[in-house]
C-alpha positions in Angstrom: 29.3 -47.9 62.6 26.6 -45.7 60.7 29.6 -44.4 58.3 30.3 -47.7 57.9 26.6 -48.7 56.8 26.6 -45.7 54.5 29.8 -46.5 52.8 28.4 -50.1 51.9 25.0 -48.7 51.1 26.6 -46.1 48.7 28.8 -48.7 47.0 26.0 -51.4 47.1 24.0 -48.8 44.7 27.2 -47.8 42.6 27.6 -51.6 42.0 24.1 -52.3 41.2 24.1 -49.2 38.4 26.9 -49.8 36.5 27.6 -53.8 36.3 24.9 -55.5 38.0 27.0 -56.5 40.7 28.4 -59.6 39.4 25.3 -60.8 38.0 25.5 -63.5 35.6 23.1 -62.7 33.3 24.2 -61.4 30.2 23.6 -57.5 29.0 24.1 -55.7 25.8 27.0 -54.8 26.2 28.5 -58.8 26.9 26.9 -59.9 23.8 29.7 -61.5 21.4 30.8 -58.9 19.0 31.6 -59.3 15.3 35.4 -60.6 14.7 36.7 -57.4 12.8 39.3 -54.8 13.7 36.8 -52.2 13.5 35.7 -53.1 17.2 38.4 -51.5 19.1 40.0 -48.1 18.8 38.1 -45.6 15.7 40.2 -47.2 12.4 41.5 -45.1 10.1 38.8 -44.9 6.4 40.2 -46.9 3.9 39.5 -45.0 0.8 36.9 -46.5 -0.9 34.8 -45.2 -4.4 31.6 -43.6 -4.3 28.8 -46.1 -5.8 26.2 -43.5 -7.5 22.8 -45.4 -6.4 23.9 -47.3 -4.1 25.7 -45.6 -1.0 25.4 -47.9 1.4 28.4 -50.4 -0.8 31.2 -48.3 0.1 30.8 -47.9 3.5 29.8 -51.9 3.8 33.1 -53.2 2.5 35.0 -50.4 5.2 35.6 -53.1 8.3 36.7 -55.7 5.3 38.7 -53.1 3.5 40.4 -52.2 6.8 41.3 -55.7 7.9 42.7 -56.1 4.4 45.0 -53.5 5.2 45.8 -54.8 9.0 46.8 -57.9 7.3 45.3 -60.4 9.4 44.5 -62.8 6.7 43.2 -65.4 9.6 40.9 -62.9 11.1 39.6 -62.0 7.3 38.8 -65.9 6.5 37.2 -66.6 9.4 35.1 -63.2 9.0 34.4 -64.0 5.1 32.6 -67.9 5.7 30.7 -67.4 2.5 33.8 -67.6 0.6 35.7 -71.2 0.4 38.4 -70.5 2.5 41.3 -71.4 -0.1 39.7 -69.6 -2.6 39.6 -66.4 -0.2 43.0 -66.7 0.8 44.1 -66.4 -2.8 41.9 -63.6 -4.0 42.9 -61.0 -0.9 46.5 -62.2 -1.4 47.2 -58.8 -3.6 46.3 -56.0 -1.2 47.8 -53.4 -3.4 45.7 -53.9 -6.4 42.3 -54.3 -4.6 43.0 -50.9 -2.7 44.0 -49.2 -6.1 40.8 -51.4 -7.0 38.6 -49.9 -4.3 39.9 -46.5 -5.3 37.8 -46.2 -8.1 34.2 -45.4 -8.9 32.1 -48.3 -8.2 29.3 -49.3 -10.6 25.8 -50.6 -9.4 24.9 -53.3 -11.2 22.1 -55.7 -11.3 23.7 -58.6 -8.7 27.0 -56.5 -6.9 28.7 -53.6 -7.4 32.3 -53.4 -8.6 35.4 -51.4 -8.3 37.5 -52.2 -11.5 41.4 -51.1 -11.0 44.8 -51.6 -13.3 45.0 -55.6 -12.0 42.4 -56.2 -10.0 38.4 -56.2 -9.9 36.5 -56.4 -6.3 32.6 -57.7 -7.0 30.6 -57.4 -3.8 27.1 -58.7 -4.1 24.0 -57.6 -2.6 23.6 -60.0 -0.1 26.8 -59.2 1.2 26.1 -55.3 1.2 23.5 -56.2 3.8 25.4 -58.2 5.8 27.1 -56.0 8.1 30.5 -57.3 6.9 31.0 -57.3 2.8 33.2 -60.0 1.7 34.1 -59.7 -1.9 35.2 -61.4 -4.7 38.3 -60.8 -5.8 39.2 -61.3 -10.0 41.8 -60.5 -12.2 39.7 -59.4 -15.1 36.8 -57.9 -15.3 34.5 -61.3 -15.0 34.3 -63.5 -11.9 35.3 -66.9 -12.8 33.8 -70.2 -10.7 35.2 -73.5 -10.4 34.1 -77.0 -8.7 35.8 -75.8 -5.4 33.5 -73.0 -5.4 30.5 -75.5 -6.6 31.8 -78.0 -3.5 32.0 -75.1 -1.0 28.2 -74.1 -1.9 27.0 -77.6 -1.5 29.1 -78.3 1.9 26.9 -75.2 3.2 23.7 -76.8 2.2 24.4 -79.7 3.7 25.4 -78.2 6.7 21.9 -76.5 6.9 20.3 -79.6 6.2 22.2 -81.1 9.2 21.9 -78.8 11.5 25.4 -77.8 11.3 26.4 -74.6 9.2 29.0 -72.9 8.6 28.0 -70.2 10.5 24.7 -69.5 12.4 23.9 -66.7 10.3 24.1 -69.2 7.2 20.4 -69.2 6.6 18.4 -69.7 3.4 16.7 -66.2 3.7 20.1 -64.2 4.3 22.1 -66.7 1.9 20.1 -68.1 -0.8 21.8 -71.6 -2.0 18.5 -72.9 -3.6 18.3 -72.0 -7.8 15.0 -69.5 -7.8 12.3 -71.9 -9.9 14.5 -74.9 -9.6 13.5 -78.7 -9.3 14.7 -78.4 -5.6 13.0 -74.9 -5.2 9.5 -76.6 -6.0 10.4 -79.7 -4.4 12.6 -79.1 -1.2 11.3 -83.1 -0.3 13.9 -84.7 -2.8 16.4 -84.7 0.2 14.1 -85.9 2.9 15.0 -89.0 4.4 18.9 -88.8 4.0 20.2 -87.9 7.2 24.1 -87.8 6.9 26.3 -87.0 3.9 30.0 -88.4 3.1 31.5 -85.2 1.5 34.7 -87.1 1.7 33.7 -89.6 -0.9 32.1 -87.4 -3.0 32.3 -87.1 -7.1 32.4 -84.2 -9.4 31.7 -84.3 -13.3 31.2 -81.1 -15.8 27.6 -80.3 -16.1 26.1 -77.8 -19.1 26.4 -74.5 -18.9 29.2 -73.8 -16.3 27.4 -76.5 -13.8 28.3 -79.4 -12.0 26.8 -83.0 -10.6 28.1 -83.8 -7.6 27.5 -87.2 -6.0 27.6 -87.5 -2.5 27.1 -90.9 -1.0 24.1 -90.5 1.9 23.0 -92.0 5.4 19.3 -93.3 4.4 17.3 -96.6 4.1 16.0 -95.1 0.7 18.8 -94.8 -1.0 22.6 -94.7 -0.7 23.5 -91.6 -2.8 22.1 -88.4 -4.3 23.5 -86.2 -6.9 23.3 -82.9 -6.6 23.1 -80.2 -9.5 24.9 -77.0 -9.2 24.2 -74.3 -11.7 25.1 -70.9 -11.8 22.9 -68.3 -10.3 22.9 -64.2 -9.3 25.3 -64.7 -6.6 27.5 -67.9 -7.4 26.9 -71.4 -7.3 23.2 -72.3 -6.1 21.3 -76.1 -6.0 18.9 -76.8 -8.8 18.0 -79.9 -7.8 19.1 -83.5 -6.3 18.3 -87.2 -7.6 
């Protein structure tokens, strides 16, 4: 009987060191990790250019860079939530010309960094350098060109803030800027208050100056029924100057 006691003793005190005994509190190491390949087995480094002044770029875009090369274009997406997701699909379709891309020297400039190749140019902006995963942009030339998809998709995530509903949790003003610096909106966030719900379904889109857009968006509110929203361009896509 008392080597019985002592066995249950001993693994009572095993149990309680190493997992808590079934406890259902959650620890560290149960936290939800970050949806990348780079959280099993040590991945092989995809070779990636040296950016002089800014280090920490290269090895940011690494857990992209090897997903790229896994070629689990669902797991990139859903890991890349900055970037509309047709948009995304498109740019990481040619995985041979970003690696030669990525091959190359990167330059530090004043927004991103890029890594120009033979086809392809991979912009990563700062934002995304601090993020723990870099997504990129993905051109064919040397210049990143936006459209109204992009200027719809950075609308839909300030709405979603708005509503309590973002694309992702980490979709924050202070990680993600979406507000123009100095804009109308900027000095007067209050031009949205009251307008509770927005119908992005039903939504309009006409040219704006300068590479903008207005984009009407029909709104849940006693005040009004619809609000316009200006997109201009800004350091790290499309931002929202203001809303009338």
């Amino acid at each position: 009987m008392n080597n019985i006691r002592a066995a249950g003793f001993l693994a009572l005190a095993t149990c309680a060191l190493l997992t808590a005994c079934g406890d259902n509190r959650t620890t560290e190491s149960s936290l939800p990790q970050p949806d990348s390949a780079a959280q099993g087995a040590p991945q092989a480094t995809v070779p990636v250019g040296a950016v002089p002044g800014n280090p920490a770029a290269a090895q940011a875009i690494q857990p992209w860079a090897r997903d790229l090369v896994g070629g689990d274009f669902d797991r990139l997406i859903r890991n890349c939530w900055t970037i509309e997701p047709s948009h995304a699909r498109e740019m990481y379709g040619d995985k041979d010309g970003i690696l030669a891309a990525l091959a190359q020297p990167g330059r530090d400039k004043q927004f991103k960094v890029t890594w120009e190749g033979p086809t392809r140019t991979v912009h990563l902006y700062r934002d995304e350098i601090a993020s723990g995963y870099a997504c990129p942009w993905v051109s064919a030339g040397p210049l990143r060109e936006l459209d109204s998809i992009d200027a719809r998709y950075a609308l839909h995530r300030y709405l979603g803030r708005r509503t309590a509903s973002p694309v992702n949790r980490d979709d924050t003003e202070d990680k993600y800027p979406l507000v123009c610096s100095g804009s109308p909106l900027a000095d007067n966030p209050g031009k949205v208050t009251g307008a509770d719900a927005f119908d992005e379904g039903k939504s309009t889109v006409l040219d704006a100056d300068h590479g903008g857009w207005n984009i009407t968006v029909p709104v849940g509110s006693r005040y009004r029924q619809a609000l316009t929203f200006r997109l201009a361009i800004g350091p790290w896509g499309y931002c929202v100057s203001d809303a009338t």
